[in-house]
KOLRO-83245 format. One record per residue: residue in one letter; x, y, z of N, C-alpha, C in turn. Coordinates in steps of 0.05 Angstrom, whole numbers, padded with zeros to 5 digits, always signed. Each point is the difference from the previous one (the first is absolute). Layout:
<sites>
AXYZXYZXYZ ...
</sites>
This chain:
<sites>
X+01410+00333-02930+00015+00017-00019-00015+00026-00005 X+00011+00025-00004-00011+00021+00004-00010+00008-00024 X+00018-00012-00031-00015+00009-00017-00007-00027-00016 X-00027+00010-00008-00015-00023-00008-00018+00011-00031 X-00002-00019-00016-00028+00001-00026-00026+00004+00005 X-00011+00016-00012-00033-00003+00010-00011+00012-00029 X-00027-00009-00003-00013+00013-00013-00007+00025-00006 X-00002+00018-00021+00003+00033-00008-00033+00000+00020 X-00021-00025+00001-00034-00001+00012+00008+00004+00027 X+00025-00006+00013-00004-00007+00027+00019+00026+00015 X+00007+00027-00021+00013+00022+00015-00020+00010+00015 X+00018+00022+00020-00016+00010+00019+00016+00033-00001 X-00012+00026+00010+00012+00010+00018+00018+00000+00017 X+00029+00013-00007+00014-00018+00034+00023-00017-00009 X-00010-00015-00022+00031-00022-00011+00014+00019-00011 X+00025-00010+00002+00020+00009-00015+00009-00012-00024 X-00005-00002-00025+00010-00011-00014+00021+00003-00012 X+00016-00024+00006+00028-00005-00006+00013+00008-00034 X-00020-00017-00018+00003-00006-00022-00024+00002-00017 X-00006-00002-00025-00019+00004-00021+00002-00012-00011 X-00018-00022-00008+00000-00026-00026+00004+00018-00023 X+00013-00016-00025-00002+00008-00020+00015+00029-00010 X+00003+00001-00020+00019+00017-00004+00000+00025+00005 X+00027+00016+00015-00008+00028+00009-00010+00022-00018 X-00004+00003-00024-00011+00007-00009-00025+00008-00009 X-00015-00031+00002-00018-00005+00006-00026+00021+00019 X+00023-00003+00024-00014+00015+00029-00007+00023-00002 X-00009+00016+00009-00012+00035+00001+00031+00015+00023 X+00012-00015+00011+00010+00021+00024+00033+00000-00008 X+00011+00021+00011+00035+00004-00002+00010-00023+00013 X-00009-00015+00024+00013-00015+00019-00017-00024+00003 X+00020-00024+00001-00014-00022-00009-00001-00006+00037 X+00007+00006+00018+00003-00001+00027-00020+00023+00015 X-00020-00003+00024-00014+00019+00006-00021+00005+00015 X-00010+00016+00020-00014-00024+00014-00028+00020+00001 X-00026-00022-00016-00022+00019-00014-00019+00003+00031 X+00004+00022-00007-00019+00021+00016-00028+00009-00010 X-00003+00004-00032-00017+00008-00020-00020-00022-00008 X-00030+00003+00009-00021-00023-00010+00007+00006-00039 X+00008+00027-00003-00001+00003-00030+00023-00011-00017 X+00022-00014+00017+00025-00012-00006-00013-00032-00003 X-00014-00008+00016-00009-00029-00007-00007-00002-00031 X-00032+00018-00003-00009-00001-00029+00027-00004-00014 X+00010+00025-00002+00024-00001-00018+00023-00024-00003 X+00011-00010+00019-00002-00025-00003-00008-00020-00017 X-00018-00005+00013-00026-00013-00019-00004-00006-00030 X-00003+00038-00003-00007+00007-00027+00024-00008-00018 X+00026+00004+00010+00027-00006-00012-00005-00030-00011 X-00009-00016+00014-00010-00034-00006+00026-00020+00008 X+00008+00023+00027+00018-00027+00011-00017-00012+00034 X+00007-00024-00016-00007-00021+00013+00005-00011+00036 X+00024+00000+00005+00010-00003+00021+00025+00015+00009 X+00011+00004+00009+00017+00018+00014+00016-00015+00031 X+00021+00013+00014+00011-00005+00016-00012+00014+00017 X-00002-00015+00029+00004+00029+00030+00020-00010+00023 X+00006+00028+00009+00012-00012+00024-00008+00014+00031 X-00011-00027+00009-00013+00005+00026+00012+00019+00019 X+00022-00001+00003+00016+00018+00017+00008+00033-00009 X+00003-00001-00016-00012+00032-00003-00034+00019-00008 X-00007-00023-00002-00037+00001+00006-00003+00014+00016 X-00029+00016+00006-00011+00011+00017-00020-00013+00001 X-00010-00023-00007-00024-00011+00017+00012-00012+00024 X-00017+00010+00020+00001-00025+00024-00032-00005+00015 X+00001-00019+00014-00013-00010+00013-00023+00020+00013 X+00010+00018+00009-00021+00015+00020-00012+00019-00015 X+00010+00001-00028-00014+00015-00016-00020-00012-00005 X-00001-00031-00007-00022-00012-00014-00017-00005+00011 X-00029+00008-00010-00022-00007+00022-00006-00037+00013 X-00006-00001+00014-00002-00024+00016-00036-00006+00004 X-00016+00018+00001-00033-00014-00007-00002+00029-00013 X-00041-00008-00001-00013+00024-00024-00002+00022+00020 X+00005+00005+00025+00008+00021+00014+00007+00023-00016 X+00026-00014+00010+00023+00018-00011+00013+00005-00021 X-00021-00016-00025+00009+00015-00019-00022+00016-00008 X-00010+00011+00011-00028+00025+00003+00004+00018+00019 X+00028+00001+00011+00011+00024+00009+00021+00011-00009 X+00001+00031-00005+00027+00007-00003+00025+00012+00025 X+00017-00018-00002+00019+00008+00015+00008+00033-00003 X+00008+00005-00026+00007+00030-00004-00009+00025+00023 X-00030-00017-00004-00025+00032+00019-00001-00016+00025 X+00010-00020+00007-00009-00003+00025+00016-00005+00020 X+00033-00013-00016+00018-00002+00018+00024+00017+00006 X-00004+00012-00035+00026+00015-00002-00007+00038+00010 X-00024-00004+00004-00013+00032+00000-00027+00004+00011 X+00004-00013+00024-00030-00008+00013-00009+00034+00012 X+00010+00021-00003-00009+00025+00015-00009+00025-00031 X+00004-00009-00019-00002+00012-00021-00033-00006-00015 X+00002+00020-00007-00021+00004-00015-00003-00025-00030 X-00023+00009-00014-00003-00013-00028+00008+00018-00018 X+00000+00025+00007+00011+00022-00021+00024+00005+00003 X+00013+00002+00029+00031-00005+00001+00016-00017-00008 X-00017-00026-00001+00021-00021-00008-00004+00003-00030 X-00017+00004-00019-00005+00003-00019+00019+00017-00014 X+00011+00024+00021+00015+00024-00012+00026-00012-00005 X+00006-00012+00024+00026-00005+00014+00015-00037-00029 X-00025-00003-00007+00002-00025-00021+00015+00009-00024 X-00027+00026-00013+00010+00012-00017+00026+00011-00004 X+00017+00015+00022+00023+00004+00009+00026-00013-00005 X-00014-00031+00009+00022-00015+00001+00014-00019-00029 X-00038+00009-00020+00000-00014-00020+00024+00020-00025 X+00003+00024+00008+00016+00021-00015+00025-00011+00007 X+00009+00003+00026+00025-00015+00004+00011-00016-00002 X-00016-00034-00007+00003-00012-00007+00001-00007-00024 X-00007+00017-00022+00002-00005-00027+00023+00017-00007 X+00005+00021+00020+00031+00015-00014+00022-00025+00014 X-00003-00017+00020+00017-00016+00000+00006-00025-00010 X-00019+00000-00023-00006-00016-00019+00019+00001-00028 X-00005+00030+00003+00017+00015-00022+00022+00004+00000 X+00006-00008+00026+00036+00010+00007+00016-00026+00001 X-00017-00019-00001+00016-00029+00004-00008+00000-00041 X-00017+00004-00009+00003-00006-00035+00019+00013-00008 X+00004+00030+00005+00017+00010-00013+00037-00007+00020 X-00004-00011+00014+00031-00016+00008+00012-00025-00017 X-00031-00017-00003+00008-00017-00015+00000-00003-00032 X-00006+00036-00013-00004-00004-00024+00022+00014+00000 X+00017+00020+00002+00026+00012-00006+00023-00027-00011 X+00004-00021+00022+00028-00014-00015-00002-00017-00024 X-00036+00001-00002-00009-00016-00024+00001+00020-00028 X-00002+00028+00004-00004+00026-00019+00040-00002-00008 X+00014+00006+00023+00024-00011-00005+00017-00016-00021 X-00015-00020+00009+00015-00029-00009-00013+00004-00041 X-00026+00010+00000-00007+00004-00021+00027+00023-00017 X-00007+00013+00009+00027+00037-00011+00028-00010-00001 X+00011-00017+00021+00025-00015+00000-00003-00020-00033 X-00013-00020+00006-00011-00013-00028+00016+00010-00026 X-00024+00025+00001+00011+00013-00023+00021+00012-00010 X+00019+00010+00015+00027+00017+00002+00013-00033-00005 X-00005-00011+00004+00019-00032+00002-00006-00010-00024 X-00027+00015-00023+00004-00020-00027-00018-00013+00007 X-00012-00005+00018-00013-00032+00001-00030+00011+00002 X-00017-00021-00023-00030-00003-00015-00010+00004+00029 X-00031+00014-00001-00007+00006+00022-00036-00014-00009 X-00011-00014+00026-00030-00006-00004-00018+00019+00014 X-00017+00013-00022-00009+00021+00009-00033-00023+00024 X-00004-00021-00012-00029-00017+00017+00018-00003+00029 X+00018-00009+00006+00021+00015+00022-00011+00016+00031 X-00017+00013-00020-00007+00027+00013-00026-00002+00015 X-00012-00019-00007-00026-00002-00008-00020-00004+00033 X+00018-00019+00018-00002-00001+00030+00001+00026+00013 X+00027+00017-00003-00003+00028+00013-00016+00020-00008 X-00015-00004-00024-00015+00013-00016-00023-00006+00023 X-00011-00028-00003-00028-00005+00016+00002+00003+00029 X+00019+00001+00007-00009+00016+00033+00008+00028+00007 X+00009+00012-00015+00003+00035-00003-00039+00000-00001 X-00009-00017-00022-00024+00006-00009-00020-00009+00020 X+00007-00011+00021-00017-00012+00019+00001+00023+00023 X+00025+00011+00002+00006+00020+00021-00020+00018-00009 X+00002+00014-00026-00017+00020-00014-00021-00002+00003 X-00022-00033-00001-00028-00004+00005+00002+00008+00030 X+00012-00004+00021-00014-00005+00026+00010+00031+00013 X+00010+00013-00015+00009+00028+00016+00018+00011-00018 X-00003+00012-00025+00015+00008-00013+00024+00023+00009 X-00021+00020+00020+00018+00020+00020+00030-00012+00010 X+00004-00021+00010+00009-00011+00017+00031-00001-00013 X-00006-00023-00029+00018-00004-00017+00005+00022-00017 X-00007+00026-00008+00007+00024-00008+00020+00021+00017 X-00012-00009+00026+00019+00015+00019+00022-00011-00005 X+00007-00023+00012+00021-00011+00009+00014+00001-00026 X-00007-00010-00020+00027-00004-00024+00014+00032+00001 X-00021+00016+00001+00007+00037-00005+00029-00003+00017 X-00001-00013+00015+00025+00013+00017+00026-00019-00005 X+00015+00007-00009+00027-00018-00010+00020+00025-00001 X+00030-00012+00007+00019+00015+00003+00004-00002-00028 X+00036+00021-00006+00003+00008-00024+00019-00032-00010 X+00007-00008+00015+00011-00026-00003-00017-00018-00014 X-00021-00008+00015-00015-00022-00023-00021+00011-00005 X+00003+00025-00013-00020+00010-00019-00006-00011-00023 X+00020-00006-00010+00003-00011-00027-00020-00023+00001 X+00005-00019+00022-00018-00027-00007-00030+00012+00021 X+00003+00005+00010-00033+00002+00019-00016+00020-00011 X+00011+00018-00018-00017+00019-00023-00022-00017-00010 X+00019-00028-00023-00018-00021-00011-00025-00009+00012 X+00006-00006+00033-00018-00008+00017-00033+00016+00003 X+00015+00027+00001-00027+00032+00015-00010-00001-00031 X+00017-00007-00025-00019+00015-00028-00021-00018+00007 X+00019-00033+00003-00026-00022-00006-00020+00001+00024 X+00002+00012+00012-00029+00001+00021-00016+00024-00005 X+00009+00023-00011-00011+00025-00009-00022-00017-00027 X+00017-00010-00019-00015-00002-00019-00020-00021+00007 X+00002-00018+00010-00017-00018+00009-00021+00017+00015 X+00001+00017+00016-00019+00009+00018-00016+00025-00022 X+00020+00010-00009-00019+00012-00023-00022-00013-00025 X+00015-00022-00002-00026-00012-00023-00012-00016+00011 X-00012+00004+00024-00016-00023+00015-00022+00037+00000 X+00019+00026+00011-00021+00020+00005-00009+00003-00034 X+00002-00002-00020-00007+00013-00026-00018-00036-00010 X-00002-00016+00022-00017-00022-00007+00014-00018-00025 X+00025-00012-00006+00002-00002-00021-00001-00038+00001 X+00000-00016-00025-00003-00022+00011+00019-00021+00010 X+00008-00018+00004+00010-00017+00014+00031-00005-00009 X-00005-00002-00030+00026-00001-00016+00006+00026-00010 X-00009+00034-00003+00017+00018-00002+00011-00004+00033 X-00020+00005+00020+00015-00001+00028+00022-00022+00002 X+00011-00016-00011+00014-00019+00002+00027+00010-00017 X-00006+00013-00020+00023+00004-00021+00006+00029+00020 X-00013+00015+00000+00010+00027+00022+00018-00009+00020 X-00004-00013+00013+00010-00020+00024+00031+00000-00018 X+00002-00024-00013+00031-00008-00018+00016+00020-00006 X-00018+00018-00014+00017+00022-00012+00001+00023+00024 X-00012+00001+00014+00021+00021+00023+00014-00008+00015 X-00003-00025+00005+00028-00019+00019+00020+00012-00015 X+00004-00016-00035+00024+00001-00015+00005+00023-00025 X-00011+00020+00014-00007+00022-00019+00035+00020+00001 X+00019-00013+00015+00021+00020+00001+00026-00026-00001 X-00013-00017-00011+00022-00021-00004+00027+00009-00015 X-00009+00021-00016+00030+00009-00020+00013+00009+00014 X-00004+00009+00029+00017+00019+00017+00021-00021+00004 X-00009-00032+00000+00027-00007+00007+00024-00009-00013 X-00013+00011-00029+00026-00003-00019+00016+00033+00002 X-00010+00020+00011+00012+00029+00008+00028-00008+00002 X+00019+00016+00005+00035-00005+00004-00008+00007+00027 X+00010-00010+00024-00001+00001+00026+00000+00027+00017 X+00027+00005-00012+00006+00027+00009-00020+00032+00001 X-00025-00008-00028-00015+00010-00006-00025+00004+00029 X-00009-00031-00010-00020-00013+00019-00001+00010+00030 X+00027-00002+00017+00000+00000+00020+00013+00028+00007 X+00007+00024-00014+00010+00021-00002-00017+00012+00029 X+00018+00008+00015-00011+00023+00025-00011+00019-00005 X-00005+00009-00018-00004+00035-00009-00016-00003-00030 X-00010+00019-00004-00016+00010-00021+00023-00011-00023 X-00013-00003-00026+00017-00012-00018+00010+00021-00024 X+00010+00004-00018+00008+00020-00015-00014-00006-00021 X-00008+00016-00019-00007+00001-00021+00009-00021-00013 X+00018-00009-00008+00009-00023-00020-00009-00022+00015 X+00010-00006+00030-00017-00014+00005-00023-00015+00006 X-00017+00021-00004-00037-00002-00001-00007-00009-00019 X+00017+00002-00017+00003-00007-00028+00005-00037-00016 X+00012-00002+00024+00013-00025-00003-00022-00015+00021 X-00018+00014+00020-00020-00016+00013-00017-00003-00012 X-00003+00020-00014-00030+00004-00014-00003-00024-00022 X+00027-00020-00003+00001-00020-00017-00021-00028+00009 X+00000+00003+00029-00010-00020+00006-00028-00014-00005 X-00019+00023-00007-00021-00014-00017+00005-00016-00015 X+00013+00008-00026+00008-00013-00018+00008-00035+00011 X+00027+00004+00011+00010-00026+00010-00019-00024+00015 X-00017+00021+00021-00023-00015+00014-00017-00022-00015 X-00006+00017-00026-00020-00008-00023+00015-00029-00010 X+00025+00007-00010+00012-00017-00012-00003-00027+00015 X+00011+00004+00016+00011-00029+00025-00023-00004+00006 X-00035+00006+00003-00014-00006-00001-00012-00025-00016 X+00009+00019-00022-00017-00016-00036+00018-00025+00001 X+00033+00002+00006+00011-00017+00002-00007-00034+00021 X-00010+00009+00012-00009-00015+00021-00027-00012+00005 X-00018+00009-00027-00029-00014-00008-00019+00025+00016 X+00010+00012+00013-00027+00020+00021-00018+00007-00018 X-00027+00007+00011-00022+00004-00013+00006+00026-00015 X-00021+00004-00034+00004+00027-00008-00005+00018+00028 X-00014+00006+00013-00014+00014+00014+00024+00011+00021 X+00011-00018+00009+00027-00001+00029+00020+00021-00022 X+00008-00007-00027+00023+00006-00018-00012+00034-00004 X-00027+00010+00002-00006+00017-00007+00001+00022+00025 X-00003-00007+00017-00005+00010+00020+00039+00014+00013 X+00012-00030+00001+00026+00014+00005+00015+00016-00022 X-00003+00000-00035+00004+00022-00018-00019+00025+00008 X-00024+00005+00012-00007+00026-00011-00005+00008+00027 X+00004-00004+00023-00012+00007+00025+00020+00035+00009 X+00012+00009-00020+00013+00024-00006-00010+00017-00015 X-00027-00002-00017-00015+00005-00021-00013+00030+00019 X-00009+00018-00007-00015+00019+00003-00033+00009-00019 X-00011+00005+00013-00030+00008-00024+00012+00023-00012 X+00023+00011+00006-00008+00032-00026+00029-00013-00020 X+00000-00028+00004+00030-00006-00019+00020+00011+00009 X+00013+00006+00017+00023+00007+00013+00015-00010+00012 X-00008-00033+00000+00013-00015+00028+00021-00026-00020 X-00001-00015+00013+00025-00021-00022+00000-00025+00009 X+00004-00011-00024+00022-00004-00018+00000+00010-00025 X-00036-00004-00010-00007+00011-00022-00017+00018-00014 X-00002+00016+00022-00027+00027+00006-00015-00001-00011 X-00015-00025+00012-00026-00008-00015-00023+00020+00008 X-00016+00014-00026-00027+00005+00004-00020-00021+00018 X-00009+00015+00016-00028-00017+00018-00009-00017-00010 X-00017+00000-00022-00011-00017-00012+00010-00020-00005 X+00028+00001+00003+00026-00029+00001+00010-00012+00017 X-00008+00021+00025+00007-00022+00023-00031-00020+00011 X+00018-00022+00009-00024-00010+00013-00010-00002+00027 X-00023-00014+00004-00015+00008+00037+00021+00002+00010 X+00009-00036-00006+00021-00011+00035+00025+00026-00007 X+00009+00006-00021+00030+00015-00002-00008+00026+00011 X-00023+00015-00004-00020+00027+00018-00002-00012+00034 X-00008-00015+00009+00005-00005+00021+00027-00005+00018 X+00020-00011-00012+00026+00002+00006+00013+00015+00002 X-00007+00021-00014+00019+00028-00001-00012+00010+00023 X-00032+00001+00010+00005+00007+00024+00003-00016+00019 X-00008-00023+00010+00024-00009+00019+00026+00006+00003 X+00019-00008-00029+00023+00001+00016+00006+00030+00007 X-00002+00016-00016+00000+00044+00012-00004-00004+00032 X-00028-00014+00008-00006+00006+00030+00023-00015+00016 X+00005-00029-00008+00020-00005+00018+00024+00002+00002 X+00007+00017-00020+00024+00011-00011+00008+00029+00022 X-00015+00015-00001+00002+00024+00012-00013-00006+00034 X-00006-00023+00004-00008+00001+00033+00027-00012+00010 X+00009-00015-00015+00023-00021+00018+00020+00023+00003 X+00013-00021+00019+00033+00018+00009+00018+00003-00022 X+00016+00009-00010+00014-00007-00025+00035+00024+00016 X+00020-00011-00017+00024+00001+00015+00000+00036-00003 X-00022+00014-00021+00012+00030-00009-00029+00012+00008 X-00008-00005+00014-00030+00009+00012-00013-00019+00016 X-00011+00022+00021-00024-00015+00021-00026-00009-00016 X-00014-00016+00013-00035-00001-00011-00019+00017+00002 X-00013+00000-00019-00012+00031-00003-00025-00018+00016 X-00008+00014+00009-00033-00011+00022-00028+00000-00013 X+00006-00027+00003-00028-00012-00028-00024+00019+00002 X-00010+00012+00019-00027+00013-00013+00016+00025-00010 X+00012+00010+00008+00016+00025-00028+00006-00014-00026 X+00007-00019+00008+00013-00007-00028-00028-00004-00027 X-00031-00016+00020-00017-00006-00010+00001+00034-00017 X-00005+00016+00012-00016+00035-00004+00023+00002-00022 X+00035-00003+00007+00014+00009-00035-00014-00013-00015 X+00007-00023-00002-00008-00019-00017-00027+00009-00022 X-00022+00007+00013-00021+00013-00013+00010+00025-00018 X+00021+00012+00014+00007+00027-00018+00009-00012-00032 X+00017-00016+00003+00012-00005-00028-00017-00001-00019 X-00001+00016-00014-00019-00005-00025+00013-00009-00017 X-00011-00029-00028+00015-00008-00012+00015-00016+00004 X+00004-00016+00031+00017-00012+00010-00018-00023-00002 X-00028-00001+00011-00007-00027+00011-00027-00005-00025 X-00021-00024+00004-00022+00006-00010-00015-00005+00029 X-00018+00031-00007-00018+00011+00027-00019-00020+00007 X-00014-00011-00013-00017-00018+00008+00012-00027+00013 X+00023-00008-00004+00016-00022+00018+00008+00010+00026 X+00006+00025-00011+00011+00011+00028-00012+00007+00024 X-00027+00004-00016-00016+00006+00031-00014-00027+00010 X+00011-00022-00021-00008-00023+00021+00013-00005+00016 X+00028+00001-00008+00032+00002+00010-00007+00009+00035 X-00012+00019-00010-00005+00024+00033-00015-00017+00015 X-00025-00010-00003-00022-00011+00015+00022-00033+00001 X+00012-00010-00010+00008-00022+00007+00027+00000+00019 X+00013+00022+00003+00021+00012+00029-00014+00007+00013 X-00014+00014-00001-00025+00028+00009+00024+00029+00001 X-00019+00006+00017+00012+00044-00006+00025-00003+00014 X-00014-00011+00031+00032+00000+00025-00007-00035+00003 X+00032-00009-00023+00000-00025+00009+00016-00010+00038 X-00001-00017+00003-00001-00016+00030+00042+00017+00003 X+00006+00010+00011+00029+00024+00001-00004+00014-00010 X-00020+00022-00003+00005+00021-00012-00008+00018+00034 X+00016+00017-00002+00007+00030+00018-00022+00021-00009 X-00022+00003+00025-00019+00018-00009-00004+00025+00018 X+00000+00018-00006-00019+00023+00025-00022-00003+00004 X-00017+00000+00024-00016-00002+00013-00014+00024-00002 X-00028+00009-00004-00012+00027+00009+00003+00006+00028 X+00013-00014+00021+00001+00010+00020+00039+00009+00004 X+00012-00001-00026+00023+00009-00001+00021-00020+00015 X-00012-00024+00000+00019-00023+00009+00001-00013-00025 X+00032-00009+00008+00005-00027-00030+00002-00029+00011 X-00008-00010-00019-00008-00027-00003+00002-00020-00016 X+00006-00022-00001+00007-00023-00020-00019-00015-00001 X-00007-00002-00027-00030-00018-00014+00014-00031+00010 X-00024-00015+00014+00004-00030+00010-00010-00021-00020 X-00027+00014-00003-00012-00021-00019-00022+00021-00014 X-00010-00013-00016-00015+00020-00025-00023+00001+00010 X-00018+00015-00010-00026+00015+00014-00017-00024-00024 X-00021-00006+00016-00016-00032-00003-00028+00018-00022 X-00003+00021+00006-00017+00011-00012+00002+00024-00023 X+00022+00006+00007+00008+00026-00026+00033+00005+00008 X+00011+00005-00021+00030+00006-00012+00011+00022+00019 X-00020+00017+00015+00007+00020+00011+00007+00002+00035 X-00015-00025+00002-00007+00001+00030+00019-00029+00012 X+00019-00005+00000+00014-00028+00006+00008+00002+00034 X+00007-00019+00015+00012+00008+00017+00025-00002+00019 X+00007+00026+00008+00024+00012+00007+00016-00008+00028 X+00026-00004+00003+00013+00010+00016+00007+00029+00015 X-00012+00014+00016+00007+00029+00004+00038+00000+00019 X+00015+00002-00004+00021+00006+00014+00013+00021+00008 X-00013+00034-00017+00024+00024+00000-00010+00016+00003 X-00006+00030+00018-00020+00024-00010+00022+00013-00002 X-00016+00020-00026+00026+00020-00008-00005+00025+00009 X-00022+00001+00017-00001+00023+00020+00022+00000+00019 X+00000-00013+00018+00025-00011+00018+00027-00012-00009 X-00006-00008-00033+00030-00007-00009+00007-00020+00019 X-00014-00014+00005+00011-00027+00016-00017-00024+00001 X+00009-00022+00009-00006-00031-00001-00028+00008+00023 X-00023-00019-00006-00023+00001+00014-00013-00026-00002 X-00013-00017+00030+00001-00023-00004-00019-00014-00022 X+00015-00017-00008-00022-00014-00026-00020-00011+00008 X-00017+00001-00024-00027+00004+00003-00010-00014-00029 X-00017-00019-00003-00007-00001-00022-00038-00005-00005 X+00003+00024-00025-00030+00012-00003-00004-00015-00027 X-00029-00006+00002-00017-00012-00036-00013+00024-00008 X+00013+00012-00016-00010+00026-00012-00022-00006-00010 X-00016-00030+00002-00025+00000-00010-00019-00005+00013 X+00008+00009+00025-00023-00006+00031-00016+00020-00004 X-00024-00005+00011-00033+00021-00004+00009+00028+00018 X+00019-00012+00010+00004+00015+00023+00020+00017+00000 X+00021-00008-00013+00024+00004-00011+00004+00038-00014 X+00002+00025+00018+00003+00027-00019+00020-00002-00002 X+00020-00014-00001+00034+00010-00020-00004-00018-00029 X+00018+00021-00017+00000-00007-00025+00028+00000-00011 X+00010-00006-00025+00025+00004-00012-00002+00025-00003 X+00022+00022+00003-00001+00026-00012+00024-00004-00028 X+00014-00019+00003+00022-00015-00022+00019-00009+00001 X+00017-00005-00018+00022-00021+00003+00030+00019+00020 X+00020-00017+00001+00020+00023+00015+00020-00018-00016 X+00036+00012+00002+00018-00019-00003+00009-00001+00020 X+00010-00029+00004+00015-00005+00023+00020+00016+00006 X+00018+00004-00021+00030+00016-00004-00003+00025+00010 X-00021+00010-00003-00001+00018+00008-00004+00017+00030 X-00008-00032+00015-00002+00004+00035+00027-00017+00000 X+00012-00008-00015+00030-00020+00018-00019-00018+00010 X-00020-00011-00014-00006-00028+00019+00012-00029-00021 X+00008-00014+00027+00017-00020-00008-00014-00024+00001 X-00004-00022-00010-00016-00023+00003-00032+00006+00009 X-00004+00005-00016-00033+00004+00011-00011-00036-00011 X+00015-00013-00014-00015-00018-00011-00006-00016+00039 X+00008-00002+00012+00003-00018+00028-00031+00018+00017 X-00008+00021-00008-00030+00002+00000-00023-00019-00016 X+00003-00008-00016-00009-00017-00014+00002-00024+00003 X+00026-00008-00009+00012-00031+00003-00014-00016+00019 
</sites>
């Protein structure tokens, strides 16, 4: 029989597990089905304190010839010797690193598939009247937050990009990994990082009491009704408190509209009245607000958007914000850059040593105004004389999908 009981002592690498003892809630992950790849998914496990679990052999990746057979061979690595016997220690080393970026944005692309019909089913919920459990949340919460520990880049990129369609629910998704990745950079402890987490998942929950027609409007909205959106703090708050959520979660979705010079809403609170997590939320959601696709505008290109963003005075509090910066960085992993050698280029992965230096995809010189073969440079090689000269907009070359440079 293919799927069988075993001990949480006796997982491996490689199984697939079917099922999860004990209640899903309980568990750390969105999917009680899955097949662990992560030594840091065992702990967790573990740490959860369930006991035994399901697997099923047949969609397993252990087999036989993987497993060593004497003390030989398990004192060799296959990787360097069978899969890449002409390569270097520094090539394969590069080529690891490489694969470890790509593999965590495809990490991110299967969480955020399977957290949309769950963000859904929540927003539906509520338009239907029906009591909502905010602990619910609490599984997609801890592996957004796991994505964030092992490559936060990865899971920042990927949520950034959502059509104007399920903006509405995958917004929830990018705040709650923004804020999570931000109070892990401002060091904060275990339980504000935890309540940050809650409250940017469900920080726009009132949107789903909005009148439809509003919500899903093609085009910029009119005055009256900005008016009637701008309600949704309020409501967010409510169906919150209604629902037992922490002060902290209830605070966060009322004031994450708030401004430092008192200008922002519901209740133009003076600074001194808003709090951390509600100062940190306002900038998350701004950044993912203005990068995504939305039905009455393109995305503005996150390292520009980083450079407005600084302009607002009064808008943000500066000292969050420039953790804000160091926790995206300058040119997050899609952002469109010029090259000092007058070629453009798409940031792959972030520069390992400084905010400035990440490295690039080269695809375009705008000397020649044409496609040139790709090339990808670590702006932080010893060796390395090209630099960022700055950000570009896409819109403005007509380039179309640049994300499939990345992806």
């Amino acid at each position: 029989m293919a799927i069988k009981r075993i001990a949480t002592s006796e997982l491996q690498i490689g199984m697939y597990i079917q099922k999860l003892g004990g209640s899903w809630i309980q568990h750390p992950f969105v999917r009680s089905s899955f097949l662990l790849t992560e030594p840091n998914d065992i702990n967790r496990i573990k740490e959860a304190g369930i006991k035994e679990l399901w697997i099923d052999d047949e969609k397993g990746e252990i087999t036989k010839a993987a497993e060593p057979s004497d003390s030989s061979q398990k004192t060799d690595s296959p990787t360097a010797q069978q899969t890449a016997p002409n390569k270097t220690h520094s090539e394969i080393k590069a080529s690891n690193a490489s694969s470890s970026i790509e593999n965590e944005i495809e990490r991110a692309r299967k969480l955020c598939q399977d957290a949309k019909p769950q963000i859904m089913s929540m927003f539906n919920d509520i338009r239907l009247g029906k009591a909502i459990d905010p602990k619910t949340t609490l599984p997609l919460v801890g592996e957004i937050d796991s994505l964030v520990q092992r490559n936060s880049a990865a899971i920042l990129s990927v949520a950034r990009l959502k059509t104007h369609d399920d903006y509405t629910y995958m917004h929830s998704v990018a705040v709650c990994a923004l804020m999570l990745s931000l109070a892990n950079q401002m060091g904060l402890d275990k339980e504000q990082t935890r309540l940050a987490g809650i409250g940017g998942l469900m920080h726009d929950l009132g949107k789903a009491a909005m009148p439809l027609e509003i919500l899903n409007k093609p085009g910029k909205l009119t005055d009256a009704e900005y008016l009637v959106m701008k309600k949704h703090t309020i409501v967010g708050a409510k169906i919150l408190q209604d629902s037992g959520a922490e002060p902290e979660v209830i605070d966060i979705a009322l004031n994450h509209h708030e401004k430092i010079n008192g200008t922002g809403y519901p209740n133009q609170l003076p600074a001194e009245k808003i709090s951390l997590l509600a100062r940190m939320a306002a900038i998350c959601d701004v950044y993912d607000a203005v990068t995504s696709e939305r039905a009455y505008k393109k995305p503005w290109e996150p390292a520009n958007t980083i450079r407005e963003m600084a302009k607002w005075e009064g808008h943000f509090d500066k000292q969050i914000f420039n953790s804000f910066v160091k926790s995206v960085g300058i040119y997050p992993i899609g952002s469109l850059v010029r090259l000092t050698s007058q070629r453009l280029a798409v940031v792959v992965e972030p520069g390992t040593e400084s905010l400035l230096t990440p490295k690039v995809k080269v695809f375009f010189s705008t000397r020649s105004n044409a496609p040139i073969p790709i090339q990808i440079i670590d702006l932080s090689a010893k060796n390395c004389k090209e630099s960022i000269e700055g950000p570009e907009e896409p819109a403005e070359w007509d380039f179309k999908s640049l994300e499939n440079l990345w992806l």
